[in-house]
N, C-alpha and C positions, 0 to 999 in steps of 0.2 A: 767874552760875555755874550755876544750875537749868538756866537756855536753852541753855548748853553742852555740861551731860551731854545733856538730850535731844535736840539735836542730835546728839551721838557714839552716844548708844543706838539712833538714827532710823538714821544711816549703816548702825552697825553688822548692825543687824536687816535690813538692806537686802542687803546682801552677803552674809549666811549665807543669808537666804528664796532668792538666783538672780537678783535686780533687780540688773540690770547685769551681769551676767557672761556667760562664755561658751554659748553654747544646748549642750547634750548631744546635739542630734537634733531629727529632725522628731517636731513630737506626734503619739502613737498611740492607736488605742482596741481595744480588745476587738472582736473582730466574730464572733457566733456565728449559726447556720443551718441548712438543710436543703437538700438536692440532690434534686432526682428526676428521670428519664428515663421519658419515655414514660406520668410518672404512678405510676411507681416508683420506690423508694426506694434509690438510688445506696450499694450495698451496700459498696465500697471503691474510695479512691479517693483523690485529693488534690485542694486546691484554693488556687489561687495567686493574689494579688493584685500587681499589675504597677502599679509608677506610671506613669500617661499621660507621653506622651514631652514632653520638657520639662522634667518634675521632677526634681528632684534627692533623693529619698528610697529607702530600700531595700525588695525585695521580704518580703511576707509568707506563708506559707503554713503547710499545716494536713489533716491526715489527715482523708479523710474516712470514717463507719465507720457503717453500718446507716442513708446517708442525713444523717447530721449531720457537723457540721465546729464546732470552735472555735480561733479564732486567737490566743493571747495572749504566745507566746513575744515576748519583749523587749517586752510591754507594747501588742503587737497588732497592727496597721495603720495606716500613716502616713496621715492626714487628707489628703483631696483626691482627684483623679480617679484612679481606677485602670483598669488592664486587666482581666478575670477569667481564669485556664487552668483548666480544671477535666479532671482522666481519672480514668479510669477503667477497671477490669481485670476479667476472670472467665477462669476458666481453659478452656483452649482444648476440654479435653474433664473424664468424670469423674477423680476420684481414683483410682488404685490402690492395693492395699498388695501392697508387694515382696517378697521371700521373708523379710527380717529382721524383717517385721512393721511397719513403720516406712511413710510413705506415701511416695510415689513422686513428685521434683518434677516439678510439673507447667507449662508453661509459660502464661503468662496473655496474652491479647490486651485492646486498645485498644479498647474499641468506641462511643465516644462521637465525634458525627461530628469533624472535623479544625474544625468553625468554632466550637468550642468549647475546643478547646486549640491545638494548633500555628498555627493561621491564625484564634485567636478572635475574635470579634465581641463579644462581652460587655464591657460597660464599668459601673461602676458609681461613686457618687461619696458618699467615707465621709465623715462628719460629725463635728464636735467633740461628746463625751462624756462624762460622769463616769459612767454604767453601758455594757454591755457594746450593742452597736447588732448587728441582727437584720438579715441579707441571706442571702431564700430565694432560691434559681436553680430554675426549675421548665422543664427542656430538654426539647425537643421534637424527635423524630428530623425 
C-alpha cells in the first residue's frame, strides 16, 4: 500500500512540476546591455533580437535609452541563435517652442548605418540562464 501512495504522489508531483505536459514556449532569458556608436552612447533607440532562420521561436525586443537596453517582457529572449536590429533616432534639427509654449514636433532621422538594422549583419547566440546574460554591441560607423 505505502509503494502505491508513493507511486501516485511521484505521478502526481510529476504532472503539477510540467514533466510530461505540454512545453508553453521556447525557453527565455533576460538579456541586459549597452549600445554605442562610434564610442558613444546610443542615446535612443531600440533593439531587436531575430531568431536565425530556421527557428521557430518569437522575436524579442527592447527600448534602448542613454546607451542601455533590457529585454524581459515575457520573460526575455528565446535561447539560440539570433539576428541583432538595432536603430536609432535624433532629431533632424534643434527643438522649437511654438507660440502655445509647448515644443514643436520635430522629425527624427535613422542614422545608424542600414548593416545594422534593415540589412544587419549582427548575429548573436543567447545561452541557457537562471540570471539575467549581458550582450554589449559596440558599432562602428
Amino acid at each position: 500500500m505505502k509503494s502505491l501512495l508513493f507511486i501516485t504522489s511521484v505521478f502526481l508531483g510529476l504532472n503539477f512540476s510540467g514533466c510530461g505536459s505540454e512545453a508553453t514556449g521556447p525557453e527565455r532569458v533576460i538579456v541586459t546591455g549597452s549600445v554605442t556608436f562610434d564610442g558613444k552612447p546610443v542615446s535612443q533607440g531600440e533593439i531587436w533580437f531575430i531568431p536565425a532562420a530556421g527557428r521557430e521561436a518569437p522575436q524579442a525586443g527592447a527600448i534602448i535609452k542613454e546607451g542601455q537596453y533590457r529585454v524581459e517582457n515575457k520573460g526575455g529572449v528565446p535561447i539560440g541563435a539570433c539576428q541583432v536590429k538595432i536603430t536609432a533616432e535624433r532629431p533632424q534639427e534643434e527643438i522649437k517652442i511654438v507660440s502655445d509654449g509647448g515644443p514643436e514636433e520635430i522629425p527624427t532621422t535613422q542614422y545608424l548605418p542600414a548593416r545594422f538594422n534593415e540589412k544587419t549583419e549582427l548575429t548573436t547566440d543567447i545561452q541557457s540562464s537562471s540570471d539575467p546574460v549581458r550582450k554589449d554591441f559596440d558599432l562602428k560607423s
